[in-house]
Phi, psi and omega in degrees: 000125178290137176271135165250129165223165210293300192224146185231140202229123192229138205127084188257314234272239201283350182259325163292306170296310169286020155302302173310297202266012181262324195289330186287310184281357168255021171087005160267151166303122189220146180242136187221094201280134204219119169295308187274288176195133187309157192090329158077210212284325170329276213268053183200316188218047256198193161316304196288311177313328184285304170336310193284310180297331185268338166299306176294356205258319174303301207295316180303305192265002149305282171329287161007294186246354199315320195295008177252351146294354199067019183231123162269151163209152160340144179279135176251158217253172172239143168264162169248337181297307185299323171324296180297327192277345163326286191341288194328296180282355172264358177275318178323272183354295187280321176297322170302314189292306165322277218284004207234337193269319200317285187296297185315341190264004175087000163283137174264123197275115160261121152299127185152181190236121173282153164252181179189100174285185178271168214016064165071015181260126172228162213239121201241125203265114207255107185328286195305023178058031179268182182191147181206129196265154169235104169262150173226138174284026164209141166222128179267125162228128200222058172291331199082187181225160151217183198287158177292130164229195199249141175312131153119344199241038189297140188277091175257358160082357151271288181275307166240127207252110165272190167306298188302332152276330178286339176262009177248007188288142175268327178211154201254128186318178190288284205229133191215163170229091182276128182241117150142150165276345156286180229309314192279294219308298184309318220259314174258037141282320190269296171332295162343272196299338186295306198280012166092015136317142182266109170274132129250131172248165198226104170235128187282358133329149178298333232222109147297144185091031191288159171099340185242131183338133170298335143003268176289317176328292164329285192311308195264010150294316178287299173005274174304330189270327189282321184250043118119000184261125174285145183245160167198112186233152190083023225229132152254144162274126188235040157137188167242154165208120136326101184190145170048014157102045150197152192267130157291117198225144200240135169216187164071211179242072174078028174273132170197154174245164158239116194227182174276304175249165174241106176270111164291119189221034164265070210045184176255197199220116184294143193266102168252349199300340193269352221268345194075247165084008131319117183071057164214166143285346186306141180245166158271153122280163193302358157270344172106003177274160167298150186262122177227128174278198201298346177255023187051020168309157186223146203268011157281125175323137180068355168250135105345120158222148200197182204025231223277027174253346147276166214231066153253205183283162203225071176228160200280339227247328176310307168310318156286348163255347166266014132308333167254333170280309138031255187288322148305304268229305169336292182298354192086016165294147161316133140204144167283131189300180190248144172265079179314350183264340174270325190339171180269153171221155169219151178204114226239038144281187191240139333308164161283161178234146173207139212186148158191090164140201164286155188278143178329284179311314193313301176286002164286309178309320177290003197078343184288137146293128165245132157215142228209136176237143146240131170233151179259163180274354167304330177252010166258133210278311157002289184296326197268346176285323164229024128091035186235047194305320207263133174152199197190157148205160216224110200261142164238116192237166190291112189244122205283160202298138197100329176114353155311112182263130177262188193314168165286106202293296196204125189242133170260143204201073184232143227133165174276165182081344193302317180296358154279327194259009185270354178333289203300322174262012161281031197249273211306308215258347180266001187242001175059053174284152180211131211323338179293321213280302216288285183359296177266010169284143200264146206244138156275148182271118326296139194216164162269338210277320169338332200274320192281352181268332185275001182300285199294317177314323179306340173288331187269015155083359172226039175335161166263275184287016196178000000 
């Protein structure tokens, strides 16, 4: 006999829970089937855990440097075990806290790995091998993803390394080779090299950082380059050889490092293989993600699909607003599909990287006159105050027939701290603000948000400091 419920959710992590827990708060019945543990991979083998380790990465070259500050202190050392058990308890923390909202909004957790069968039935399979069907007159699939790797590269968790190993390390290699440059690649390159790894990274790209304004891109190439992490872009990697408990990773054109690890940070992959979807409409696309239109409809009637299991931006935060138009669009409510070109993207290497909207280039290539400000943080007294001087930030805006500059397109954002600071200009980009509306808001003193406020003023043709 089948449980019936309003909505069955297969799937905790951040697009999946929050499915359960936006649908619970609007009075539906919900089921939330999970094989491992709620939070899925963000907060267990993720976002949070990369976040804590990279925390630590701040405080070490804090600690470092105290003496450019007057505090002597000791030169510092990394315990890395202690490092993981912080990790450890704040991934605890959230996981309790999660599991505590869950049962208080009255979702029911199912342990097991679900399938999805025809009309909405999905069948949910139990380590101890029991099985229990669940129908829902709505269903969401939030299976998630994992990482990617490359032929030629088997993952033994020693030598060669996903994300999900490299956030368990006990003690830190020598020496590493991260191949891909992007958001993960960047965030443990930076980690790595703060703590006294030799990184080389290997990106088959023109660009570290692709997809983010060159700009910005720039500073944390000379960054990384300035603290000893070698970059190599524009490079395939064309394999490994394994000897005496390091690797050769051979690219480029008869170009190779030998390093102790090979980190893969060559994106992830949706996990759809567990889902079943015999005797659905549900489709694959050729890459394996679900085909979903704007509302995240699936061409099985009454299913879903969302976060990294769709071929949007693969951020947590993304998953939580396509969990709500999700489950609006369910109820019959008014809602707007999410404008996957404005989202926020943050990237917590040192420097942080933060965006939202277009890149100089994406809006010339879109057709707009473009006219683009910049200010650096070097001329900021904040920043020269805690001794975080390099970076920048780049407004890119719309300049209207007459010579009139119109709205704002896209705000760049590198430095410290920036991901904090970028709320106000994905504001700015989602509400199609334009320096006259941004101008006269008063910025406090001394602040970093101040760079972005003397940005957008410089467009109304009358800057103060520059």
């Amino acid at each position: 006999m089948a449980d019936e419920h309003d909505l069955v959710v297969i799937g905790g992590g951040p697009g999946g829970y929050a499915a359960a827990l936006y649908g619970a708060a609007a009075g539906l019945s919900v089921a939330l089937v999970e094989r491992a543990e709620v939070g899925g991979t963000c907060l267990h083998r993720g976002c949070i855990p990369a976040k804590q380790l990279l925390e630590t990465a701040t405080v070490y070259r804090t600690v470092a440097r105290a003496g450019d500050f007057g505090v002597v202190a000791d030169p510092p050392s990394v315990d890395l075990p202690a490092a993981q058990a912080r990790k450890r308890e704040v991934v605890g923390q959230l996981h309790r806290g999660l599991g505590g909202l869950l049962k208080k909004r009255g979702v029911e957790v199912v342990a097991g790995t679900g399938t999805l069968g025809p009309d909405r039935t999905v069948t949910v399979a139990s380590e101890d091998g029991s099985r229990r069907q669940l129908v829902g007159r709505h269903v969401v699939l939030a299976t998630g993803s994992l990482p990617r790797t490359l032929d030629g590269f088997e993952v033994d968790g020693t030598t060669v390394l996903t994300s999900d190993e490299v956030l368990e390390l006990q003690c830190l290699p020598a020496s590493a080779a991260v191949i891909g440059g992007g958001a993960i690649g960047c965030e443990f390159a930076s980690l790595l090299g703060d703590l006294g790894t030799d990184v080389t990274v290997l990106e088959a790209l023109p660009q570290l950082l692709a997809g983010v304004d060159g700009d910005v891109a720039e500073v944390v190439a000379r960054s990384f380059q300035r603290r000893g992490i070698t970059v190599h872009t524009g490079v395939a990697v064309h394999g490994h050889d394994p000897a005496d408990a390091k690797t050769t990773v051979r690219f480029g054109r008869g170009e190779s490092v030998t390093v102790e690890a090979v980190i893969m940070a060559v994106g992830r992959r949706p996990l759809a293989e567990t889902l079943g979807l015999e005797g659905t409409a549900v489709q694959l696309d050729d890459r394996g993600f679900v085909a979903v239109d704007e509302y995240l409809r699936t061409g099985e009637e009454g299913v879903y699909a969302l976060g990294d299991l769709v071929a949007t931006p693969q951020l947590a935060h993304v998953g939580f607003a396509e969990a709500i138009v999700a489950v609006r669009h369910m109820l019959g409510e008014a809602v707007a599909p999410v404008e996957y070109d404005k989202v926020p993207w943050c990237i917590y290497s040192h420097p942080e990287v933060a965006f939202a909207g277009l890149t100089e280039s994406a809006a010339r290539e879109a057709g707009h006159d473009v006219v683009v400000t910049r200010h650096r943080f070097n001329a900021n007294s904040r920043a020269l105050v805690v001794g975080e001087p390099e970076g920048l930030v780049k407004v890119v805006a719309e300049r209207e027939a007459g010579g009139r500059v119109g709205r704002l397109l896209g705000v760049h954002l590198v430095g410290p701290w920036v991901t904090e600071q970028l709320a106000e200009g994905y504001l700015a980009i989602n509400w199609e603000a334009t320096p006259e509306d941004i101008g006269p808001l008063v910025h406090p003193h001394p602040t970093l948000s101040e760079t972005f406020g003397e940005t957008v003023l410089a467009l109304t043709g009358r800057g103060l400091h520059a």
